[in-house]
N, CA, C and O of each residue as an XYZ file, in Angstrom:
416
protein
N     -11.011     24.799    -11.759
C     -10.662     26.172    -11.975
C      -9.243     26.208    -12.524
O      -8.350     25.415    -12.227
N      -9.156     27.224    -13.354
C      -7.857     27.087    -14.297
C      -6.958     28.509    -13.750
O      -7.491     29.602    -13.940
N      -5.895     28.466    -13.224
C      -4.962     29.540    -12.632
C      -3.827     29.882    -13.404
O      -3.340     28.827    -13.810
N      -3.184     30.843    -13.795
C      -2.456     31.388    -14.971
C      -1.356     31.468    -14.180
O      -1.955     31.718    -13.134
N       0.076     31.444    -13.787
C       0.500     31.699    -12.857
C       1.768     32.329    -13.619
O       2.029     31.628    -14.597
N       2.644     33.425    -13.491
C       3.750     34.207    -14.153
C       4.868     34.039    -12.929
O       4.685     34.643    -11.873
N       5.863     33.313    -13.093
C       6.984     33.833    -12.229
C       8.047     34.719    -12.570
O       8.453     34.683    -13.732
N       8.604     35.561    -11.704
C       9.575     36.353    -11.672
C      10.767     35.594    -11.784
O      11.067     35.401    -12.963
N      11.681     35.014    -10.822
C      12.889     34.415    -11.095
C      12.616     33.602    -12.083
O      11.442     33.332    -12.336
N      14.045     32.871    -13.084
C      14.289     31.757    -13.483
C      14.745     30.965    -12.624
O      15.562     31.224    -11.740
N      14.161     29.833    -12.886
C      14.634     28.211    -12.161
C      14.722     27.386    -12.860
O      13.649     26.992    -13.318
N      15.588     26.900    -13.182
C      16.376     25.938    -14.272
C      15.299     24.523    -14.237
O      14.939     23.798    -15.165
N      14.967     24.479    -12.761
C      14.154     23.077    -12.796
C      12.663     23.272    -13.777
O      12.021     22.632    -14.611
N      12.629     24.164    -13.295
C      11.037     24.273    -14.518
C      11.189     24.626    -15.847
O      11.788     25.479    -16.503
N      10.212     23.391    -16.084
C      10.539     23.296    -17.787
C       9.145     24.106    -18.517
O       8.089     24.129    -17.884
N       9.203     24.493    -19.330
C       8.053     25.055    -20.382
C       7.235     24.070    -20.205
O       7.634     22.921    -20.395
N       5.812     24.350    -19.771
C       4.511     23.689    -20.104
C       4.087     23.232    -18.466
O       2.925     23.143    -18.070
N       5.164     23.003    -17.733
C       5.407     22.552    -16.465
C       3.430     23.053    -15.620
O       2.805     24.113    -15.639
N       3.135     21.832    -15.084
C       1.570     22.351    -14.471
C       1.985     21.201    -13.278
O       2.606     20.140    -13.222
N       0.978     22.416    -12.047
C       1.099     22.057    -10.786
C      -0.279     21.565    -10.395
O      -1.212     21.468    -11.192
N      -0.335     21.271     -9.153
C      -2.095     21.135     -8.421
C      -1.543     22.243     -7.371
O      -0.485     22.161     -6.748
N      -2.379     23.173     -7.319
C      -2.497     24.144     -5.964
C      -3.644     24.119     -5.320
O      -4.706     24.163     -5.941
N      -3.584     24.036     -3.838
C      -4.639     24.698     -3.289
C      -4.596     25.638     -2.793
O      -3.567     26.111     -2.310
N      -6.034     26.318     -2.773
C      -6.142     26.943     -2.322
C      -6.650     27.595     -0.833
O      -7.794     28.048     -0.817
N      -6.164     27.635     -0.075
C      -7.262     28.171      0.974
C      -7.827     29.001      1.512
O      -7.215     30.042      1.752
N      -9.244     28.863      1.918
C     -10.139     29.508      1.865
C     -10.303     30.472      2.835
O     -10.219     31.676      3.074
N     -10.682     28.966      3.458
C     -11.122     28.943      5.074
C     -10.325     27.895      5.990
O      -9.754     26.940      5.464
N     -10.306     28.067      7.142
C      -9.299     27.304      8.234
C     -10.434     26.980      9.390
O     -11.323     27.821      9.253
N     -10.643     26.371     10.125
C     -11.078     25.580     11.391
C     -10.132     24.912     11.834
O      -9.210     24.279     11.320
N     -10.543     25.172     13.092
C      -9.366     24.441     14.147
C     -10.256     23.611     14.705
O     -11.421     23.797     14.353
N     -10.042     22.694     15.520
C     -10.326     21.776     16.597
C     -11.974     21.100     16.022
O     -13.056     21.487     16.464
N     -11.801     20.118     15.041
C     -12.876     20.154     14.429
C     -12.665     18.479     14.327
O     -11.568     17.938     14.461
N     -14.284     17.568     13.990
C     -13.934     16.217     13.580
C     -13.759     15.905     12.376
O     -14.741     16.208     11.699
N     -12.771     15.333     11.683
C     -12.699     14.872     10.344
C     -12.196     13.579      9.930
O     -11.535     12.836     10.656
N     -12.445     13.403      9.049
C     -12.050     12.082      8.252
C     -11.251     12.208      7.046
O     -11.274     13.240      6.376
N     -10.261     10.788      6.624
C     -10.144     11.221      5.008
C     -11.161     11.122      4.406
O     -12.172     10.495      4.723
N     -10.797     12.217      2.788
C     -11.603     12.715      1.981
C     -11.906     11.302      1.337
O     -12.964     11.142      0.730
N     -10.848     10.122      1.482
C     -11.034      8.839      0.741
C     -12.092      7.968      1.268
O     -12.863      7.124      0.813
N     -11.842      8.470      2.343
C     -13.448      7.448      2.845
C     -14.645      7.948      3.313
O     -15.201      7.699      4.383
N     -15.116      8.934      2.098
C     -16.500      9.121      2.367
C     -16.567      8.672      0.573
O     -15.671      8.643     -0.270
N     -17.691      8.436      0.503
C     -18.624      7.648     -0.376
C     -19.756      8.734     -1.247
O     -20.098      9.911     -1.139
N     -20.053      7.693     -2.056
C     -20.889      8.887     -2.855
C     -22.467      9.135     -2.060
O     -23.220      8.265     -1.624
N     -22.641     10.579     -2.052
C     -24.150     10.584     -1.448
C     -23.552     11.015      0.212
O     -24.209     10.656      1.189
N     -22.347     11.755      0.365
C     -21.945     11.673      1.757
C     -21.764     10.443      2.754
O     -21.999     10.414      3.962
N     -21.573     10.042      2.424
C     -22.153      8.201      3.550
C     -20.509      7.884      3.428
O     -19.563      8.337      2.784
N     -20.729      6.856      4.412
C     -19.410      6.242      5.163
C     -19.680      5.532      5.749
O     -20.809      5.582      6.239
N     -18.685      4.301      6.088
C     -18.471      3.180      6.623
C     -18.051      3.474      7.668
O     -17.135      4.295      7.727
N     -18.871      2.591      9.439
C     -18.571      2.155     10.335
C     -18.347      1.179     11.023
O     -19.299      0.405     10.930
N     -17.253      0.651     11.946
C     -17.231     -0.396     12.241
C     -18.206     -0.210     13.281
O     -17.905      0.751     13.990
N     -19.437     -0.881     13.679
C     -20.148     -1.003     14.506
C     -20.559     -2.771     15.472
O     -21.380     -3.567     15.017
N     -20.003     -2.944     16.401
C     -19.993     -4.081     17.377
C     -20.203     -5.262     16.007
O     -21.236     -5.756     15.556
N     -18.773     -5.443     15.607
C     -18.262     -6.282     14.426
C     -19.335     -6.217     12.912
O     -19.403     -7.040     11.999
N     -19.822     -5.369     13.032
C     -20.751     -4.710     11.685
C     -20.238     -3.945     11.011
O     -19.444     -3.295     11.691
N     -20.251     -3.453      9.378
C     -20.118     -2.448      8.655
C     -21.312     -1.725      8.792
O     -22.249     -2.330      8.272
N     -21.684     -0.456      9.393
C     -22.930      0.547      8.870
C     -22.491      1.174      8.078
O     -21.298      1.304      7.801
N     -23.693      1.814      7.438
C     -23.461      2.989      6.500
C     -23.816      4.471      7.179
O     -24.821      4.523      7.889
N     -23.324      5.219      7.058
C     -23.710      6.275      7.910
C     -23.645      7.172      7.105
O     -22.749      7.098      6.263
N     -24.756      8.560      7.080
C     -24.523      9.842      6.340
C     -24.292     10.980      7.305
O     -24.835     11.431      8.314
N     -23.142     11.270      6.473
C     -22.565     12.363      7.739
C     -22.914     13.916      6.834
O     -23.193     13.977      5.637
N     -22.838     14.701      7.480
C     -23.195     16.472      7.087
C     -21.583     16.783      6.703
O     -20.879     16.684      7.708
N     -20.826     17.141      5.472
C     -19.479     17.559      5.380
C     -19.586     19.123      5.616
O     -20.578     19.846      5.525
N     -18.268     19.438      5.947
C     -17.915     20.565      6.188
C     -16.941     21.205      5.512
O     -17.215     21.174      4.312
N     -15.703     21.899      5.776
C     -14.613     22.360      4.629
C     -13.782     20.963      4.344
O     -13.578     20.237      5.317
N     -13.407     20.650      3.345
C     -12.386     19.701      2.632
C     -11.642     20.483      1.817
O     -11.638     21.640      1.395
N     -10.640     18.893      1.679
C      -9.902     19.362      0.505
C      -9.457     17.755      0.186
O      -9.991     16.892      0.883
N      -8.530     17.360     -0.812
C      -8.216     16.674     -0.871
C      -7.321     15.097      0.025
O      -7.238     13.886     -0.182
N      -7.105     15.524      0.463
C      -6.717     15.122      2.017
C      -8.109     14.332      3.354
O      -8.389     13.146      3.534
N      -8.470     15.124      3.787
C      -9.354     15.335      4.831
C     -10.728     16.436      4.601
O     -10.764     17.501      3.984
N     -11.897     15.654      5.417
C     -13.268     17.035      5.327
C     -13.732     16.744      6.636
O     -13.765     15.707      7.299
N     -14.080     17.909      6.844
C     -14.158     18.202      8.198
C     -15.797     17.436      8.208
O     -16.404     17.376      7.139
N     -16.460     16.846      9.549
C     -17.579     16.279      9.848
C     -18.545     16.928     10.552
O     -18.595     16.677     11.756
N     -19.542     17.918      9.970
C     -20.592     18.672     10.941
C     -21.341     17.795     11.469
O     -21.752     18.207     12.554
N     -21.711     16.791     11.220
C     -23.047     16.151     11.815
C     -22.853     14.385     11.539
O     -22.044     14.112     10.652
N     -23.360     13.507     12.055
C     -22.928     12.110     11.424
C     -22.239     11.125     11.608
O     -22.400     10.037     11.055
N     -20.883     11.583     12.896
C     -20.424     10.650     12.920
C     -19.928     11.780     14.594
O     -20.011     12.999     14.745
N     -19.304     10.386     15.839
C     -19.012     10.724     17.068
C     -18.054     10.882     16.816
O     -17.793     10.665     15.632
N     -16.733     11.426     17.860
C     -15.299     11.249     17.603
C     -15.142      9.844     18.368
O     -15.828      9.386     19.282
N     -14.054      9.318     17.729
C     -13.582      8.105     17.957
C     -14.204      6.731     17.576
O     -13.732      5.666     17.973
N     -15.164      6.820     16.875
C     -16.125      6.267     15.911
C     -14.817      5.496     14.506
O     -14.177      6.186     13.712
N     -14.781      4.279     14.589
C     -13.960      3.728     13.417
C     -14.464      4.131     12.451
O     -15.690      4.164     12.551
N     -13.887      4.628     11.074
C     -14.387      4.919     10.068
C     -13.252      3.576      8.883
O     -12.078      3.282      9.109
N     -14.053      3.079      7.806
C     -13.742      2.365      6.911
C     -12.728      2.687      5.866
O     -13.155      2.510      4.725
N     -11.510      3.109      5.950
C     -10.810      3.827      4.517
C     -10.604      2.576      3.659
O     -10.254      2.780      2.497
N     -10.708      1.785      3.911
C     -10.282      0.583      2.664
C     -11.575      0.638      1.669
O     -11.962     -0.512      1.463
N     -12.292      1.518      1.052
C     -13.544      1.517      0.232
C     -13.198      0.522     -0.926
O     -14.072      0.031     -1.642
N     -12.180      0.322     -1.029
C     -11.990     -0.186     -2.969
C     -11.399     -1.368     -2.843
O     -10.558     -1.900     -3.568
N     -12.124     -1.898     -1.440
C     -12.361     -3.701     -1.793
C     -13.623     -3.878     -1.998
O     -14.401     -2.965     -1.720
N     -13.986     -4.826     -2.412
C     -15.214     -5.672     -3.169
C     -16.280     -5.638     -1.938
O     -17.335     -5.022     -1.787
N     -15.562     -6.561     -1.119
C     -16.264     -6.499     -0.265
C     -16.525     -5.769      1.272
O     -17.264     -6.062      2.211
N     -15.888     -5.062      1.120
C     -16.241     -4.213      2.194
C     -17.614     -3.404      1.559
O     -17.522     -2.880      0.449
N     -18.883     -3.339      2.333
C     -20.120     -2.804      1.753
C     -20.758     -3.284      3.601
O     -20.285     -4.070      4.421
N     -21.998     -2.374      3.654
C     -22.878     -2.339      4.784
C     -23.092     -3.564      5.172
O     -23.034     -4.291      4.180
N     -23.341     -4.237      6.249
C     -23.777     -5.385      6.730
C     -22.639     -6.395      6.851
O     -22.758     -7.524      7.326
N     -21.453     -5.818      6.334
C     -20.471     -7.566      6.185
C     -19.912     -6.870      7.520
O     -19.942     -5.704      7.914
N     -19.287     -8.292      8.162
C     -19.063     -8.385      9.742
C     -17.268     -8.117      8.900
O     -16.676     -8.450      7.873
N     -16.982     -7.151     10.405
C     -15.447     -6.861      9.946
C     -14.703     -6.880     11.328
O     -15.370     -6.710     12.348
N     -13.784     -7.014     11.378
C     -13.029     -6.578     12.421
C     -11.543     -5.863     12.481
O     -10.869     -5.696     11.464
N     -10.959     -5.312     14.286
C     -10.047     -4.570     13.101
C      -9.071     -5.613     13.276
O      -9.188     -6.645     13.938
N      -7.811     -5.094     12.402
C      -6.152     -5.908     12.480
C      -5.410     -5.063     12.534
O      -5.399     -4.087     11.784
N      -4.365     -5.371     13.781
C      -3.311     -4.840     14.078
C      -1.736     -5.748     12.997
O      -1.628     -6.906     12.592
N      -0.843     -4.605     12.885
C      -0.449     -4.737     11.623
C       0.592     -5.583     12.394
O       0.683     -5.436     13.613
N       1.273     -6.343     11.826
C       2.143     -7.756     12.292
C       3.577     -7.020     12.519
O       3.984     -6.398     11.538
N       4.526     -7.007     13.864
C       5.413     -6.958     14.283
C       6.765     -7.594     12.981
O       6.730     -8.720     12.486
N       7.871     -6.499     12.665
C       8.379     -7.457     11.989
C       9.905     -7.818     13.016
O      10.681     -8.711     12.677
């Protein structure tokens, strides 16, 4: 969607042609389960760590945005979810475990 936007003051920082990303919002929910928006998959589905397994799971989405989408159906709370999607091998069935990040 394309938004026209006119401001009143001048601000020296904005230059002619200058384009933003806005959101918008819609709708709000409170106290709800969600995930990042990065780790759901195409077709709704998502990665779980399940007793050292990757599943695939299809969850029901709810409001998103870029960030985070809320989870109607599909997944428990406290359920590991997979955000590393854009390794090779992370995919259903490969045995994973987690890692705690190294003390420096």
């Amino acid at each position: 969607m394309e938004i026209e936007v006119e401001l009143d003051a001048h601000d020296e920082r904005l230059l002619p042609g200058t384009s933003a990303d806005v959101e918008i919002i819609l709708r709000v929910r409170e106290d709800v389960l969600r995930v990042p928006t990065a780790a759901i998959m195409e077709g709704n589905k998502t990665l779980v760590l399940d007793d050292g397994e990757l599943v695939e799971r299809e969850l029901t989405p709810g409001l998103r945005n870029w960030d985070f989408t809320e989870v109607v159906s599909g997944l428990e709370e406290g359920e590991l979810v997979v955000t590393s999607l854009d390794r090779e091998e992370v995919e259903a069935g490969a045995r994973a475990e987690i890692s705690e990040d190294e003390e420096d």
